[in-house]
C-alpha positions in Angstrom: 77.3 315.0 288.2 79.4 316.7 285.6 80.3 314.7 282.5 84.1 315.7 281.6 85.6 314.5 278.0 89.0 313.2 278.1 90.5 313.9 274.6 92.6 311.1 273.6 96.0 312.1 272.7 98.0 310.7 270.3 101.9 310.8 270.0 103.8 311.4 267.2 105.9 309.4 265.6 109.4 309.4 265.1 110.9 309.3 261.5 114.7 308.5 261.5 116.0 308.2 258.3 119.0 306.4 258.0 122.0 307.8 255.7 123.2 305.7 252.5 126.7 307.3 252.5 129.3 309.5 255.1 128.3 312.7 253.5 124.4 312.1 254.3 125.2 311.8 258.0 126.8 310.1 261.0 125.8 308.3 264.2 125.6 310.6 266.8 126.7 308.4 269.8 129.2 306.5 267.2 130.9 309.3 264.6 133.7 307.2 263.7 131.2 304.1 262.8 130.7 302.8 259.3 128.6 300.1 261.0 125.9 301.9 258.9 126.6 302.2 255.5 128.3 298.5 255.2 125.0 296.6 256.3 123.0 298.8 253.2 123.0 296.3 250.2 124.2 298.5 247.0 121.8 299.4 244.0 123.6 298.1 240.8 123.2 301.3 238.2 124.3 299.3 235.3 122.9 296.9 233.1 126.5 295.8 232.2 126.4 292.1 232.0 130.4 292.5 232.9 129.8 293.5 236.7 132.8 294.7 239.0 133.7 291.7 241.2 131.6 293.2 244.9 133.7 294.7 247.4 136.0 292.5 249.9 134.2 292.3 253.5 135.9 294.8 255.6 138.8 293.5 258.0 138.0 294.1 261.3 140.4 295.1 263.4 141.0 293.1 266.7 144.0 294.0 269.1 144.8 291.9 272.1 145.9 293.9 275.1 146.7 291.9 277.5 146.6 288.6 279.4 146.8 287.8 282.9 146.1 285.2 285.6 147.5 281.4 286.0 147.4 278.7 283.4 144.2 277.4 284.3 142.0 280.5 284.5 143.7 283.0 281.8 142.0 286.6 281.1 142.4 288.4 277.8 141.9 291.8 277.1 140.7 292.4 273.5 140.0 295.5 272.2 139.1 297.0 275.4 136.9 294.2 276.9 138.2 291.3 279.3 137.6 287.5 277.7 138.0 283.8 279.6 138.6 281.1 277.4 135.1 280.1 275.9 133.4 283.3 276.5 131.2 285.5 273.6 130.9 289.1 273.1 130.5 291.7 271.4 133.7 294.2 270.9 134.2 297.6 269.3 135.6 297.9 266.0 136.6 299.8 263.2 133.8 298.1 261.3 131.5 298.8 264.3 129.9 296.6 267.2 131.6 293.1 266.5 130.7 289.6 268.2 133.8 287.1 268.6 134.2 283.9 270.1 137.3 283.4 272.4 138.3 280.3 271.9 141.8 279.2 273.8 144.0 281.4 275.9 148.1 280.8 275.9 150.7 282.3 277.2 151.1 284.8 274.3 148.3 284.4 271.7 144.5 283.6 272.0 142.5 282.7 269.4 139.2 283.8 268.5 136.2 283.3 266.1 134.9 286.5 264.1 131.9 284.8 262.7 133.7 281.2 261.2 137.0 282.7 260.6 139.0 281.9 262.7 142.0 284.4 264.1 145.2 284.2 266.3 145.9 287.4 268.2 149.4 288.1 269.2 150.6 291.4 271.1 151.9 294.3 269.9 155.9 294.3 269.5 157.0 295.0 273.3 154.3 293.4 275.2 
């Protein structure tokens, strides 16, 4: 009988380190993203007790694109993904991944929660 030693091998492990501003770095799979630098809380520098007021939330953009089907069963297409009345999901943004609420479907606007604001959609001139 031969005695064999299995050597335990241990994985390295990953280090990702995750840029503070746009000149620092990007997402790779997102390179238009700012998803990570607005969730980074800022460092106040100064001891000024007369702060700037903070930064407004950024707007997110939502565009409705389309609706279809009869009254009772209306489909919305907002910013590239397909909603029924009552439905949740998460939509691409210009402030990154976004989850909204659709909450009513009419002939020409829906409405929709982003967080608790609430937001009519209307389509573009044209539609």
């Amino acid at each position: 009988m031969s005695n064999t030693n299995h050597a335990e091998f241990a994985a390295p492990q990953s280090v990702f380190d995750i840029p503070k501003a746009p000149v620092e770095g990007k997402d790779p799979f997102f390179p238009d993203s700012m998803r990570l630098f607005a969730s980074q809380v800022p460092v106040q520098a100064s001891t000024n007790r007369f702060q700037a007021p903070a930064p407004a939330p950024a707007v997110v953009e939502l565009r409705l694109q389309g609706i279809s089907g009869p009254p009772e069963r209306r489909l919305a297409i907002i910013n590239t993904r397909t909603f029924a009345a009552g439905e949740e999901e998460e939509v691409p943004t210009n402030a990154g991944r976004t989850r909204i609420r659709c909450v009513e479907i009419g002939a020409d606007s829906v409405v929709v929660l982003v967080g608790q604001q609430r937001r009519e959609l209307r389509p573009r001139a044209g539609f």
